[in-house]
Residue frames as a rotation matrix with the C-alpha (Angstrom) as fourth column:
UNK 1
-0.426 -0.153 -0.892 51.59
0.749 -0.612 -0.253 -20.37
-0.507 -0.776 0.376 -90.64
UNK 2
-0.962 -0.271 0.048 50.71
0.260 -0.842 0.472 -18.26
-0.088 0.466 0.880 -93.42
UNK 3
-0.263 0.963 0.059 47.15
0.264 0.013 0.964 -19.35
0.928 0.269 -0.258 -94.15
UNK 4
-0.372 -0.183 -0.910 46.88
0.870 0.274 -0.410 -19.14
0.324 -0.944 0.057 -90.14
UNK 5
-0.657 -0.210 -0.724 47.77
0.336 -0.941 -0.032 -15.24
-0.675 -0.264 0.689 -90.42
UNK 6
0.323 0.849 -0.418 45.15
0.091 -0.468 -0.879 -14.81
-0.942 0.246 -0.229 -93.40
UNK 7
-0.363 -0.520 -0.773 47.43
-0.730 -0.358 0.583 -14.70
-0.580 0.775 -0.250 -96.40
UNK 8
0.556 0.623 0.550 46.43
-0.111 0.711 -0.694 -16.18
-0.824 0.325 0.465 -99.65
UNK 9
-0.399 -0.801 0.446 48.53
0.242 0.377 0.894 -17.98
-0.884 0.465 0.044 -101.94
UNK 10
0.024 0.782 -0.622 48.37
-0.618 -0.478 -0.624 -16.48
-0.786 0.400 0.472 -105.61
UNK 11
0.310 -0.080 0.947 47.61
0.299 0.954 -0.018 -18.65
-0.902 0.289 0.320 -107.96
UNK 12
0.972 -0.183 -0.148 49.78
-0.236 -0.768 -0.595 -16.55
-0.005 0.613 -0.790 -110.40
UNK 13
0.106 -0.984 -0.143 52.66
-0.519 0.068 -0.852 -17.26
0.848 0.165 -0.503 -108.79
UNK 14
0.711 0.383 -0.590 53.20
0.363 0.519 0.774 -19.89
0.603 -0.764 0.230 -106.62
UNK 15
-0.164 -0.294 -0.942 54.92
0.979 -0.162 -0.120 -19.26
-0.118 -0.942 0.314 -103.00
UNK 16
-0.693 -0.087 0.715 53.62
0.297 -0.939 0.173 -15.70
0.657 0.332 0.677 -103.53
UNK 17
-0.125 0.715 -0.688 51.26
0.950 0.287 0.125 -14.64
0.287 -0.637 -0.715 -100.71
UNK 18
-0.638 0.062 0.768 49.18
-0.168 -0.984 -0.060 -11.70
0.752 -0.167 0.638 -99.98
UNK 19
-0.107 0.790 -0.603 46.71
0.994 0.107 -0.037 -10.21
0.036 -0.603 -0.797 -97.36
UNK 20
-0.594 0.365 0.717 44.70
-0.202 -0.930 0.306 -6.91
0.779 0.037 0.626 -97.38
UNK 21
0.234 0.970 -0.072 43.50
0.582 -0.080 0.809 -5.37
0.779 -0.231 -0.583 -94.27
UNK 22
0.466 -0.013 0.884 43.07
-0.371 -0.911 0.183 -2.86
0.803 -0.413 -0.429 -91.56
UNK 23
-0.599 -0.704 -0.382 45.84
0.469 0.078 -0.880 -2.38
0.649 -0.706 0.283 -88.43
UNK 24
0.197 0.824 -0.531 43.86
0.835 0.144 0.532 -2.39
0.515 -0.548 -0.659 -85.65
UNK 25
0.250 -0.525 -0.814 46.07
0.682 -0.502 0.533 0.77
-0.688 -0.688 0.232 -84.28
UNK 26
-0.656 -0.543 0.523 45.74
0.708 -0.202 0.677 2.48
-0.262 0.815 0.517 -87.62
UNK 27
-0.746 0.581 -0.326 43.53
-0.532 -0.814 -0.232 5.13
-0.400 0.001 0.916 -89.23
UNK 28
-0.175 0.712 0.680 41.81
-0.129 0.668 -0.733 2.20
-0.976 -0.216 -0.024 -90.44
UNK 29
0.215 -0.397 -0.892 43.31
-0.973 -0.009 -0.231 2.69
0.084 0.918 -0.388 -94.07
UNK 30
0.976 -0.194 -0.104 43.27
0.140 0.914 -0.382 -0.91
0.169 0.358 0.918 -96.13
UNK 31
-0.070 -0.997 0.023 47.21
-0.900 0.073 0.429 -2.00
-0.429 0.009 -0.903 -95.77
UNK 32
0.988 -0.151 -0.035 48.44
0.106 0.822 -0.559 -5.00
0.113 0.548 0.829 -97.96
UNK 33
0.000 -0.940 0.342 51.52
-0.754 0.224 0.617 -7.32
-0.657 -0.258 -0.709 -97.54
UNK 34
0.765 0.133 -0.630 52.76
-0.332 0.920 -0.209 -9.67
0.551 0.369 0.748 -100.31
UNK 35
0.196 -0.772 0.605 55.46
-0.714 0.310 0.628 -12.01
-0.672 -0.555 -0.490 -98.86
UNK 36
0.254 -0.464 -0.849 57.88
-0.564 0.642 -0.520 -14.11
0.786 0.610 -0.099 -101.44
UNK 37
0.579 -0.178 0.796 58.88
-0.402 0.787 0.468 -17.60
-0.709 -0.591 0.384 -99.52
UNK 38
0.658 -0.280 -0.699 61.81
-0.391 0.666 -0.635 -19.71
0.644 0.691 0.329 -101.28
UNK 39
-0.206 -0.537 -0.818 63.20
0.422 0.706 -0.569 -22.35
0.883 -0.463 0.081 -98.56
UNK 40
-0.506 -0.356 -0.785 63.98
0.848 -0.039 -0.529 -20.34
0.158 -0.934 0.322 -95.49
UNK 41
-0.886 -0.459 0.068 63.77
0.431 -0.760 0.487 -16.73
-0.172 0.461 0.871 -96.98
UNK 42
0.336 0.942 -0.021 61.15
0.910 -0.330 -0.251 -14.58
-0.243 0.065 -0.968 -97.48
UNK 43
-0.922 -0.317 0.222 60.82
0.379 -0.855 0.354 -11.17
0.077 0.411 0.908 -99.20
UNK 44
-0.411 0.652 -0.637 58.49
0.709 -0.210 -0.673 -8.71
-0.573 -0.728 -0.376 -97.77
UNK 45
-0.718 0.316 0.620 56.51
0.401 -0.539 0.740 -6.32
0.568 0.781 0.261 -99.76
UNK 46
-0.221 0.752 -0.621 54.43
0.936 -0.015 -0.351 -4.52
-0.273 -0.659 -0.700 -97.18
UNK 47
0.665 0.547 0.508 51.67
0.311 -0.822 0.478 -0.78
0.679 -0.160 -0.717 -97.63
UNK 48
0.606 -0.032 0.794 53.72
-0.352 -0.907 0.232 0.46
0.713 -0.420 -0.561 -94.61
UNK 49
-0.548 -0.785 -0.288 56.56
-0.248 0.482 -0.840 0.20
0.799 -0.389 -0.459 -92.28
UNK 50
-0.542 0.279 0.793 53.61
-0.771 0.210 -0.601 -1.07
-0.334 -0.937 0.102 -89.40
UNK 51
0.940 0.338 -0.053 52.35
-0.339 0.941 0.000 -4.04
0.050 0.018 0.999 -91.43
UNK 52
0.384 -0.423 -0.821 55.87
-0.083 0.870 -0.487 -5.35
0.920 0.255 0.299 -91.91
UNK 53
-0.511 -0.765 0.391 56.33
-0.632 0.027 -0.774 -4.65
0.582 -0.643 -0.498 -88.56
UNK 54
0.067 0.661 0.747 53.51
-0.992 0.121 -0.019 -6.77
-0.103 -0.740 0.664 -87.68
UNK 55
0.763 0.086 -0.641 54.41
-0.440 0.795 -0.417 -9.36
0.474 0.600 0.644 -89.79
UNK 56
-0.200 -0.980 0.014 57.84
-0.250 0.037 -0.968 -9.42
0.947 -0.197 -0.252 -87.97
UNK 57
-0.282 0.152 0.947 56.39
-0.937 -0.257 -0.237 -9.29
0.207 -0.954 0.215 -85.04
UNK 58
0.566 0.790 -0.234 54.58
-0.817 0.500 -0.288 -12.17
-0.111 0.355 0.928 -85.69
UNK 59
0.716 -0.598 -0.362 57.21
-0.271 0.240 -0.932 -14.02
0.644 0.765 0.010 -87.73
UNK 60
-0.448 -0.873 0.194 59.81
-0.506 0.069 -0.860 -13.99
0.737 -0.483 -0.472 -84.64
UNK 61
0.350 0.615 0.706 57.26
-0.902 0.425 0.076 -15.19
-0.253 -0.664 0.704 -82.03
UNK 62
0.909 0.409 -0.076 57.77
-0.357 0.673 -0.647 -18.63
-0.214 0.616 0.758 -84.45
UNK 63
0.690 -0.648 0.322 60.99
0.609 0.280 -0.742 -18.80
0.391 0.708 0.588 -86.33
UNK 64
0.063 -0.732 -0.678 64.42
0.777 -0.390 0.494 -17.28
-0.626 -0.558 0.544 -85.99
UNK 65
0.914 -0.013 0.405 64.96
0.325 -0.573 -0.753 -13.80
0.241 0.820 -0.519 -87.83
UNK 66
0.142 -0.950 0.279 68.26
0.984 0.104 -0.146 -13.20
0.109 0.295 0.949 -89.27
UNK 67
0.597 0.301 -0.744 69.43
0.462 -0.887 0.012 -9.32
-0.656 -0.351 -0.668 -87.80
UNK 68
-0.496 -0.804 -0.328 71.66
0.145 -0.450 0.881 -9.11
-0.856 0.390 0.340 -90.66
UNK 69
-0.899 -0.020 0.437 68.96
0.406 -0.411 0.816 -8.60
0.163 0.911 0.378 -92.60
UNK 70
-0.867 0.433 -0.245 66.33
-0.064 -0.586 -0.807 -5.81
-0.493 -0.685 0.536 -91.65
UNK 71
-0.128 0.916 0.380 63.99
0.753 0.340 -0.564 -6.38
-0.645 0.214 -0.733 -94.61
UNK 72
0.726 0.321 -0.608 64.28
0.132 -0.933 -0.334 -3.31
-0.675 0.162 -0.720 -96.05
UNK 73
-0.545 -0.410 0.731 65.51
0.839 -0.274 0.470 -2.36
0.008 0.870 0.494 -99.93
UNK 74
0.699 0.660 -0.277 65.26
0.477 -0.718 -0.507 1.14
-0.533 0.222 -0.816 -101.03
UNK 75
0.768 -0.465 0.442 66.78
0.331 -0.303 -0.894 3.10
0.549 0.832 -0.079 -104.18
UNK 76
0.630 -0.587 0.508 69.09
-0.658 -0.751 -0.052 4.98
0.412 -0.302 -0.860 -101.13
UNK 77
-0.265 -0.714 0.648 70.41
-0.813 0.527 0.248 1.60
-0.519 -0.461 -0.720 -99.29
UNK 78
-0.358 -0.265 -0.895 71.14
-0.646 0.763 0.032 -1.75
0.674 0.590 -0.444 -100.45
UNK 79
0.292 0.703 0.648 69.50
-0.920 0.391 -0.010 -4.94
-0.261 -0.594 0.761 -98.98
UNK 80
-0.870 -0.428 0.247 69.53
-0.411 0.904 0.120 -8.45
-0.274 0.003 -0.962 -98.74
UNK 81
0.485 0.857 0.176 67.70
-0.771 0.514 -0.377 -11.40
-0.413 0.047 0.909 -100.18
UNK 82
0.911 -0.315 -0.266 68.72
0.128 0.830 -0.543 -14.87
0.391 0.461 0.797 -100.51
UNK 83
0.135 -0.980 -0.147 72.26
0.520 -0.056 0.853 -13.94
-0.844 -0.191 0.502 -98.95
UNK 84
-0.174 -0.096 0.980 72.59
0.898 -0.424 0.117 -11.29
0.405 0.900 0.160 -101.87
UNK 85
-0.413 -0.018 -0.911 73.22
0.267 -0.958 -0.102 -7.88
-0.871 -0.285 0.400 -101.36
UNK 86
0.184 0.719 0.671 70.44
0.981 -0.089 -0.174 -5.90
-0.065 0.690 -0.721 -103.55
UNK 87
-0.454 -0.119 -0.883 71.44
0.192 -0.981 0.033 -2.25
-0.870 -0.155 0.468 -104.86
UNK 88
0.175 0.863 0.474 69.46
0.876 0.084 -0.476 0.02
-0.450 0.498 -0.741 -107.08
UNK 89
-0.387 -0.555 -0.736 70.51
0.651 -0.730 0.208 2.65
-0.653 -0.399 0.644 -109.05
UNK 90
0.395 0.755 0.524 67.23
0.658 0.166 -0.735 4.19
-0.641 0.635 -0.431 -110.55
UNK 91
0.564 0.385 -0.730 69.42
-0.055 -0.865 -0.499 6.92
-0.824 0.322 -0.466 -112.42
UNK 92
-0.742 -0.651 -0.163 71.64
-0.628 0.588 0.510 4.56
-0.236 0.480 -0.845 -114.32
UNK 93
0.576 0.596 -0.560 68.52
-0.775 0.615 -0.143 2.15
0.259 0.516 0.816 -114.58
UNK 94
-0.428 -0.681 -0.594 70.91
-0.563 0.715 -0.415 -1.01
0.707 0.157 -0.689 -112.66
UNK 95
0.820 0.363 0.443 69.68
-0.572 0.510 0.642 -3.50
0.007 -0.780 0.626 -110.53
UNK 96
0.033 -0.472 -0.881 72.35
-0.842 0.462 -0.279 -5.17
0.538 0.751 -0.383 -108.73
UNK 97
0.989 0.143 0.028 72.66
-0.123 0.712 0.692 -8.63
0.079 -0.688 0.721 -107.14
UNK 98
-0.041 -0.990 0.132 76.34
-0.781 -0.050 -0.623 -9.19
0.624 -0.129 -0.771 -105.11
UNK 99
0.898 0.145 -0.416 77.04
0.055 0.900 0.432 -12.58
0.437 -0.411 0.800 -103.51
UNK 100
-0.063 -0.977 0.204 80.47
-0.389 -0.164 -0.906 -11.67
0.919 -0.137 -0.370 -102.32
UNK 101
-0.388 0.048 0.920 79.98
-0.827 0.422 -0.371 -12.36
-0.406 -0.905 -0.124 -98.30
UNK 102
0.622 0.520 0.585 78.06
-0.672 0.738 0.058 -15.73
-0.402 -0.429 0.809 -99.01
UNK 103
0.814 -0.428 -0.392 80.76
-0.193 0.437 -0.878 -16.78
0.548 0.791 0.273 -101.50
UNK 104
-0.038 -0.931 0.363 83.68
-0.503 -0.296 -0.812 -16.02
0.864 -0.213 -0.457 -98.91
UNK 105
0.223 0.316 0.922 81.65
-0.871 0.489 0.043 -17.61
-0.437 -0.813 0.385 -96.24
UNK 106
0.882 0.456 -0.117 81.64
-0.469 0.836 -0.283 -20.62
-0.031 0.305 0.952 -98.45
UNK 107
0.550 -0.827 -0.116 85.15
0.162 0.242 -0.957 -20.66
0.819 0.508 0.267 -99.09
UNK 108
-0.207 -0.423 0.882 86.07
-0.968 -0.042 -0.247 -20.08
0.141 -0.905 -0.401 -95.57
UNK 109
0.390 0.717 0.578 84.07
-0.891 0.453 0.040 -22.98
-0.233 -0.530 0.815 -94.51
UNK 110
0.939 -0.334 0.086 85.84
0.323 0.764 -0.559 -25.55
0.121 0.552 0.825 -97.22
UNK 111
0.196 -0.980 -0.033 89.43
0.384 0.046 0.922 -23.95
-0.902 -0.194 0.385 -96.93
UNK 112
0.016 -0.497 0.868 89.53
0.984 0.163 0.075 -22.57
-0.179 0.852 0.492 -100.16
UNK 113
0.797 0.513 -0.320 89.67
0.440 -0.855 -0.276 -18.81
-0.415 0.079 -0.906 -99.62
UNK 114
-0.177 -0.813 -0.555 93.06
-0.581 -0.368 0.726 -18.51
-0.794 0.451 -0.407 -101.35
């Protein structure tokens, strides 16, 4: 699907994938999207909130997108990736990663939340 949409795989890093170019509804400014892939999952990196909505756009047409996660990390809210909640706190200098909900899910699921 990706080659499909134009994206090229970098050969830096594999499942890493970019594409530069112009939103046809735009000022006609270059936009670039990279897009991380590991299994299901995907981590967006997009020039503006209208490429990643094209990409979404795009992206649901295909596949199911999860609404519990919007895509969207920023230093003010916390995000997901991987089932991980992703917070940032650039004036402390922390990056964290919380698994609580996928852990509790797990342990629901087996009986072992006590």
């Amino acid at each position: 699907m990706l080659k499909d949409l134009g994206f090229e795989e970098l050969s830096s890093e594999p499942y890493l994938y970019r594409k530069v170019f112009r939103l046809l509804d735009d000022d006609g400014a270059e936009q670039e999207l990279l897009l991380g892939s590991y299994v299901d999952d995907c981590v967006i990196g997009a020039s503006s909130e209208a490429v990643r909505q094209w990409y979404l756009s795009r992206l649901s047409k295909r596949f199911p997108v999860n609404e519990k996660s919007n895509g969207i990390i920023s230093f003010d809210e916390p995000g997901r990736i991987l089932s991980m909640q992703v917070k940032y706190d650039i004036k402390k200098g922390i990056l964290e990663f919380n698994q609580t909900e996928a852990i509790e899910a797990l342990a629901k699921k087996f009986g072992v939340e006590k």
